[in-house]
C-alpha positions, 0 to 999 in steps of 0.5 A: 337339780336342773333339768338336763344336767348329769348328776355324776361329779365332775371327772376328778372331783373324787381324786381331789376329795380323797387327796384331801382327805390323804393330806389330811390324814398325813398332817394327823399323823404328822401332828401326833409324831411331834406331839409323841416327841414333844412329850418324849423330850419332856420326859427326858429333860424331867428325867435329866434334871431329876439325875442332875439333882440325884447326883448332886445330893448323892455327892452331897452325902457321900462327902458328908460321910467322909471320915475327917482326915486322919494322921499318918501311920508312925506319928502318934506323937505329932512326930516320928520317932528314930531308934537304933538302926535308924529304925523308926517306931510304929505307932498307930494313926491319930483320928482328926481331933484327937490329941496326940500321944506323947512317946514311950520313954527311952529306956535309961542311957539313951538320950530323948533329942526332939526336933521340930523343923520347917523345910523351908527354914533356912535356920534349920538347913544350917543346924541340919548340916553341921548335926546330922552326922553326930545325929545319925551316929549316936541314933544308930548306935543307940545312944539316943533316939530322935524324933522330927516333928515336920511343921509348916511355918513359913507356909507363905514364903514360897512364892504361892506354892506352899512349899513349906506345907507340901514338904511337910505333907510328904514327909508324913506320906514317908512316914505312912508308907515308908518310916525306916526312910523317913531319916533319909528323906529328911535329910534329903530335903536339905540338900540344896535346901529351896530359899524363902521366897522361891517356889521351892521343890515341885510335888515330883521332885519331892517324890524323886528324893524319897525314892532316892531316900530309899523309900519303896512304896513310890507309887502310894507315896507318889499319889499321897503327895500329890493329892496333899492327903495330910494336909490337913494333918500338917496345918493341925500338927503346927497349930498344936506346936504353937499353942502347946502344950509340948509334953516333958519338956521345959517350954510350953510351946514351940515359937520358933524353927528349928527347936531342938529339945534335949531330954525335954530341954530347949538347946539354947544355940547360936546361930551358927549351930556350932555341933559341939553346942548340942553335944554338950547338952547331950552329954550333960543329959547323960550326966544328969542321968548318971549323976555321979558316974565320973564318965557318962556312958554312953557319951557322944563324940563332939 
């Protein structure tokens, strides 16, 4: 100490310590926030992540435990049945994998007519259009029974919309929801039938003709259509049309589109699908049911 000096601090030298020490104190503080916040964003990106591959696996799971698609209602026999009254047969759904069962046999009289179609075939407009009245009449008034296999050959045929697949899916939505229009439907389908190499009719416009088929169940049927349920189903179904066997019947398998079975004979037609061709065969079915009754009954009219 110098002689003669004060040993006071100088004026202010307290206020600049102390606002060195407050500054001080600010910047801690201020350092601890982002830490707390470094760490807390941290966390969170762990915890996100850790969401992220939760869902992931959850998902994961939830489709591995799918149950594989299923048939649709009224098409145990990969085709749905028509009776008297234009009445479809009820029959429980096939489990994917599963083979189909072969329909009950039709009581004596009543002509078994199977028929496997492409929607898109143009072959199958034409025999459609000259059949299907004499079908119908003899269906309703219980002379024969007929059972329509939908089929997905020409698949690529329309343009890259699968229209051939989707037509086919629908009418297996019918036949779930709505299977004493399922006729209706099918005959709708070939009123101003899509040619090959168009993009065919929208998932919409396939809903409109089952309403207008007479389908209820619009809505069920709507969301089976556009979410394509029985796919799957369809592309199995034309698989084993394919490969056969085709139970009672005199062919082993399908090899083309429309195939018409006559009590389990293949109709051997012309390509003008001439109706008093298949009436023929029908009233020789009968015949042959009857054999040795002058006058077969019952007989369709040609």
């Amino acid at each position: 100490m110098t002689y003669g000096e004060s040993d006071r601090p100088e004026p202010g030298a307290n206020d600049a310590r102390e606002a060195a020490k407050e500054r001080a104190r600010e910047l801690r503080t201020q350092h601890k926030k982002q830490e707390r916040r470094r760490r807390l964003v941290l966390q969170l990106s762990v915890v996100g992540v850790s969401l992220v591959v939760l869902g992931v696996v959850v998902v994961t799971l939830v489709t591995m435990n799918q149950s594989p698609t299923r048939g649709p209602l009224n098409m145990a026999s990969d085709g749905i049945k028509i009776g008297q009254d234009l009445k479809a047969v009820r029959t429980v759904a096939i489990k994917s994998g599963e083979t189909p069962a072969p329909s009950e046999a039709n009581p004596d009289g009543v002509i078994d007519i199977q028929l496997y179609v492409d929607y898109l075939c143009a072959n199958c407009g034409t025999f459609e259009q000259n059949n299907s009245e004499q079908l119908r009449k003899w269906v309703e008034d219980g002379a024969a029974t007929l059972e329509i296999h939908p089929i997905a050959l020409l698949t690529t045929k329309s343009n890259g919309t699968q229209y051939s697949l989707r037509a086919a899916n629908a009418a297996a939505c019918v036949a779930e929801y709505s299977p004493d229009a399922f006729l209706a439907f099918h005959e709708s389908l070939f009123v101003a039938q899509p040619e090959e190499g168009t993009e065919g009719l929208s998932d919409e416009e396939l809903v409109d003709r089952a309403e207008l088929a007479g389908a209820t169940s619009i809505a069920r049927i709507d969301a089976c259509v556009t979410s394509k349920r029985f796919v799957p189903w369809v592309q199995a179904a034309t698989v084993r049309a394919l490969n056969g066997p085709i139970p009672g019947a005199d062919i082993p398998a399908i090899t083309t589109a429309p195939t018409i079975l006559v009590d389990g004979k293949q109709l051997a037609y012309t390509k003008d699908f001439d109706p008093q061709e298949l009436a023929l065969a029908v009233t020789d079915a009968a015949g042959d049911q009857y054999t040795g009754t002058p006058t077969p009954s019952p007989t369709p009219t040609p």
